[in-house]
Backbone as a printed PyTorch tensor [residue, N CA C, xyz], in Angstrom:
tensor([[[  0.8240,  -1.2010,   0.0000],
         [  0.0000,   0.0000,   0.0000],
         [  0.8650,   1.2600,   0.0000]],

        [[  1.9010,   1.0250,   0.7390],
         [  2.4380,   2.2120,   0.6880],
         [  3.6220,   2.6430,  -0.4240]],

        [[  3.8040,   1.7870,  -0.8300],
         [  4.8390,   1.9510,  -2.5970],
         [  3.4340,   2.6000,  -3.3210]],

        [[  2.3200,   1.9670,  -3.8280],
         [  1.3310,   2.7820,  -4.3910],
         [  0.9590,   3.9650,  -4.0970]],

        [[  1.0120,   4.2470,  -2.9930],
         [  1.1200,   5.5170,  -2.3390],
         [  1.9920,   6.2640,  -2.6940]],

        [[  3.3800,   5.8880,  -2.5780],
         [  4.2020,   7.1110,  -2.8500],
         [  4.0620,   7.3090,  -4.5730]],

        [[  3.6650,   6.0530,  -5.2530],
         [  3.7840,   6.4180,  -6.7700],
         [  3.1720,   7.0060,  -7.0680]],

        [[  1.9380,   7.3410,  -6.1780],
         [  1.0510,   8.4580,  -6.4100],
         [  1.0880,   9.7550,  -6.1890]],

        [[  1.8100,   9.7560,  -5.3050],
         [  2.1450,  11.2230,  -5.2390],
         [  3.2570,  11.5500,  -5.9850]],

        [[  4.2060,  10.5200,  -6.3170],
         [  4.7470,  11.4860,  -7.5370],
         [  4.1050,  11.2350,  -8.7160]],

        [[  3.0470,  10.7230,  -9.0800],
         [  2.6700,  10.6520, -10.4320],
         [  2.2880,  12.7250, -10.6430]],

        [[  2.7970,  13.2000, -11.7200],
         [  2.2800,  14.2760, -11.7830],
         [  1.0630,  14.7910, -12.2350]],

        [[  0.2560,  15.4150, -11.5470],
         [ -1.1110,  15.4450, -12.1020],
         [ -1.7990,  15.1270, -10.9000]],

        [[ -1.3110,  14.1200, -10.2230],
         [ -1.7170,  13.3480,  -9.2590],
         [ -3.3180,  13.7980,  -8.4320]],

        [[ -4.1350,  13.5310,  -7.9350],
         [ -5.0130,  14.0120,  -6.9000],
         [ -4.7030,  13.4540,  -5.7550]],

        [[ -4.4040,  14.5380,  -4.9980],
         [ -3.8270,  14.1320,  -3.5490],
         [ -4.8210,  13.1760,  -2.7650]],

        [[ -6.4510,  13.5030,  -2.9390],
         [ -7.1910,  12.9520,  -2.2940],
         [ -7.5730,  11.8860,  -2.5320]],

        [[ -7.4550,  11.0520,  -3.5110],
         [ -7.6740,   9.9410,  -4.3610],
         [ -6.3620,   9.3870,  -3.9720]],

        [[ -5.0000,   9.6580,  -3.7310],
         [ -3.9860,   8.8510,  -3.1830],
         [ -4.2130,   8.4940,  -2.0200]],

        [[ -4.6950,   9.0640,  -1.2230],
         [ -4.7990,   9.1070,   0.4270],
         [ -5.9480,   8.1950,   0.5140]],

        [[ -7.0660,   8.4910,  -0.3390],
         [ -8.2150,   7.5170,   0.1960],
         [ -7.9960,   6.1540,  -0.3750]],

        [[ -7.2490,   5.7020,  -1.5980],
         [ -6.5670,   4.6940,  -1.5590],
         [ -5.5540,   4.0950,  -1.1970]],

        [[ -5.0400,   4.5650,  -0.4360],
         [ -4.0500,   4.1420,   0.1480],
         [ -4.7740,   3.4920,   1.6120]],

        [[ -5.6690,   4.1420,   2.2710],
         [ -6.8320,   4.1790,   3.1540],
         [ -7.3680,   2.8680,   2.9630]],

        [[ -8.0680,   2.5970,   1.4920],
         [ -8.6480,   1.8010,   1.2550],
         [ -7.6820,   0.3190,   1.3150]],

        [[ -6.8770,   0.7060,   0.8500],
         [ -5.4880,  -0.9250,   0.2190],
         [ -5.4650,  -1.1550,   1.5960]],

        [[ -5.3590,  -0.4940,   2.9320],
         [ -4.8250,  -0.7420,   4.0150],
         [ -5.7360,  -1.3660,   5.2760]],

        [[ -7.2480,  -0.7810,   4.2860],
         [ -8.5710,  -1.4980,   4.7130],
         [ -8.8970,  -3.1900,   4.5490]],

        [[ -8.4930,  -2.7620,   3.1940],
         [ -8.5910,  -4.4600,   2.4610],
         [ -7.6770,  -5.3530,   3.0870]],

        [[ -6.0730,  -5.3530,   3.5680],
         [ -5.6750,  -6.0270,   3.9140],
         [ -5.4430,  -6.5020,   5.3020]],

        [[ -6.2390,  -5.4550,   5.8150],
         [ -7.2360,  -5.8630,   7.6760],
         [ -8.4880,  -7.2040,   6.9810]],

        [[ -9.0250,  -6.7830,   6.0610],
         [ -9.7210,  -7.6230,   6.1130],
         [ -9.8530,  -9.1670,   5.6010]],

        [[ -8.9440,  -8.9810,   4.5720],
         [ -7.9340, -10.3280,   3.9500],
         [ -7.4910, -11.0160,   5.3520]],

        [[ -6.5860, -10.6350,   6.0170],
         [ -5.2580, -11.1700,   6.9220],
         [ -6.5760, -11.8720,   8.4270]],

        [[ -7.3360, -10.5220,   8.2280],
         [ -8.0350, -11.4460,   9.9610],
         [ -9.8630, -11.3650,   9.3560]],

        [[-10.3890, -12.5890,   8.7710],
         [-11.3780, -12.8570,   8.1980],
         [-12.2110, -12.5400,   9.5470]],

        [[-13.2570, -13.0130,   9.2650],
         [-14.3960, -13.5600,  10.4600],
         [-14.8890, -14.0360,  11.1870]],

        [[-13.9790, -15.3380,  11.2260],
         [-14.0950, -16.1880,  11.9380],
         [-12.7530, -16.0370,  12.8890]],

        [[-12.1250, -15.4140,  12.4190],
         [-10.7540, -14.8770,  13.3500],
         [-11.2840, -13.8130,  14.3440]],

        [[-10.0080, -13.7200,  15.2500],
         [-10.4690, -12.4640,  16.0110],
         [-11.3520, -11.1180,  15.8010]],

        [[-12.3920, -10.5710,  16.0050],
         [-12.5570,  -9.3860,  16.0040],
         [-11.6620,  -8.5780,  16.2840]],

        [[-11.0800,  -8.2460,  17.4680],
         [-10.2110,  -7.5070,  17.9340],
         [ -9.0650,  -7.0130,  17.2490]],

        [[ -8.0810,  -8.0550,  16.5120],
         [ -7.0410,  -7.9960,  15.9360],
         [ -7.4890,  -7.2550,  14.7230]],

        [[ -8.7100,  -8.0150,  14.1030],
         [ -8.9870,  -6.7330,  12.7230],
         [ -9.5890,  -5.6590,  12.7590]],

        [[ -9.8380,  -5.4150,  14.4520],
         [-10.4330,  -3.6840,  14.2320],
         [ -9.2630,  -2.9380,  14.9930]],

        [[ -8.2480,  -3.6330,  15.4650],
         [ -6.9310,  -3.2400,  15.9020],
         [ -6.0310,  -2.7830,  14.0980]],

        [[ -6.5740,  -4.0690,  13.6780],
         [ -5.8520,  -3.7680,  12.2540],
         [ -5.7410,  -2.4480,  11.6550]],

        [[ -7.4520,  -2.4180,  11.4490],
         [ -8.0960,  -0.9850,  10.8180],
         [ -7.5150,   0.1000,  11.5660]],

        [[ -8.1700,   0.2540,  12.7770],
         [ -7.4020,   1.4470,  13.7660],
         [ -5.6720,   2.0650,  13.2270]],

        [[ -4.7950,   0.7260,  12.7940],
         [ -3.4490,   1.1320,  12.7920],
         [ -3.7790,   1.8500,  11.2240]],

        [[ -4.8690,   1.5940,  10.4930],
         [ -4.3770,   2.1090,   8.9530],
         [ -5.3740,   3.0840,   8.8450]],

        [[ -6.1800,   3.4600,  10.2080],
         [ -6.5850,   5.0040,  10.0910],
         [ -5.4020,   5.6180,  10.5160]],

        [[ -4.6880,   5.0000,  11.2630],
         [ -3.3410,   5.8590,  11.9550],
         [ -2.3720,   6.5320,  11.0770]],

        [[ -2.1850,   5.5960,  10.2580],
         [ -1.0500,   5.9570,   9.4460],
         [ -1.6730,   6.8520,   7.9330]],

        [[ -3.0240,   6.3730,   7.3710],
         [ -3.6940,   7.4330,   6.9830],
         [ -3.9910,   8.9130,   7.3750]],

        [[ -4.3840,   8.8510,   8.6030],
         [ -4.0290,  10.6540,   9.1190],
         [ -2.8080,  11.0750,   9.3120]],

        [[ -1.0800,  10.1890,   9.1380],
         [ -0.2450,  10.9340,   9.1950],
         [  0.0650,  10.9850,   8.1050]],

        [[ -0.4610,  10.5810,   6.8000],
         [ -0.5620,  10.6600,   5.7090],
         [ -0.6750,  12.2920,   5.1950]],

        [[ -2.0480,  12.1000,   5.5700],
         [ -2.9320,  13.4590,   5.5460],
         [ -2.4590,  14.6010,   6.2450]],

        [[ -1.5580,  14.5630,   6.9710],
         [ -1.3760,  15.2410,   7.8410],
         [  0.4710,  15.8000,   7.2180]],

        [[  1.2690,  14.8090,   6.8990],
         [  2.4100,  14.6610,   6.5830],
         [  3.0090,  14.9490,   5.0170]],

        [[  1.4310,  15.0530,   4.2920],
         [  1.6520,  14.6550,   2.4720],
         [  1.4730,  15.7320,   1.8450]],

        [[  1.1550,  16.8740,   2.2760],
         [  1.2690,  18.1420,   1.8920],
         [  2.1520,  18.4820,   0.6820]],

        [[  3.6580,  18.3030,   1.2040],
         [  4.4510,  18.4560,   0.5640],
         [  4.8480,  18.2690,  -0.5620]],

        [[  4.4910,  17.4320,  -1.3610],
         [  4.7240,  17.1050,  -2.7570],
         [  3.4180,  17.8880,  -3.2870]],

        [[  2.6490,  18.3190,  -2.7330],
         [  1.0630,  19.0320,  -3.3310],
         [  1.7310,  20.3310,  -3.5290]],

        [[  2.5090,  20.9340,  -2.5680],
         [  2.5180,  22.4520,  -2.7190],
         [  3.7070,  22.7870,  -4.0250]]])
């Protein structure tokens, strides 16, 4: 997720917000791949939690190639 990520922000042209919410998303999907349903709850909403985490320092951190 996060190599796609950075290729996105240097792709030029890029939409910052469409990198971030996929990157969001790739990091969603593979909470939900890795700990199915019959697996822990916990671990895959622990999962999610870590890839809102790193999504808002995303958002927070990704400025820079925008300006």
């Amino acid at each position: 997720c996060c190599n796609h990520h950075d290729i996105c922000y240097d792709t030029c042209g890029a939409d910052r917000m469409l990198c971030d919410t996929n990157f969001l998303r790739c990091m969603i999907d593979l909470c939900r791949n890795k700990y199915r349903p019959q697996e822990s709850d916990i671990s895959r909403e622990e999962c999610k939690m870590t890839a809102k985490l790193f999504h808002s320092v995303a958002l927070g951190a990704g400025c820079g190639p925008f300006m």
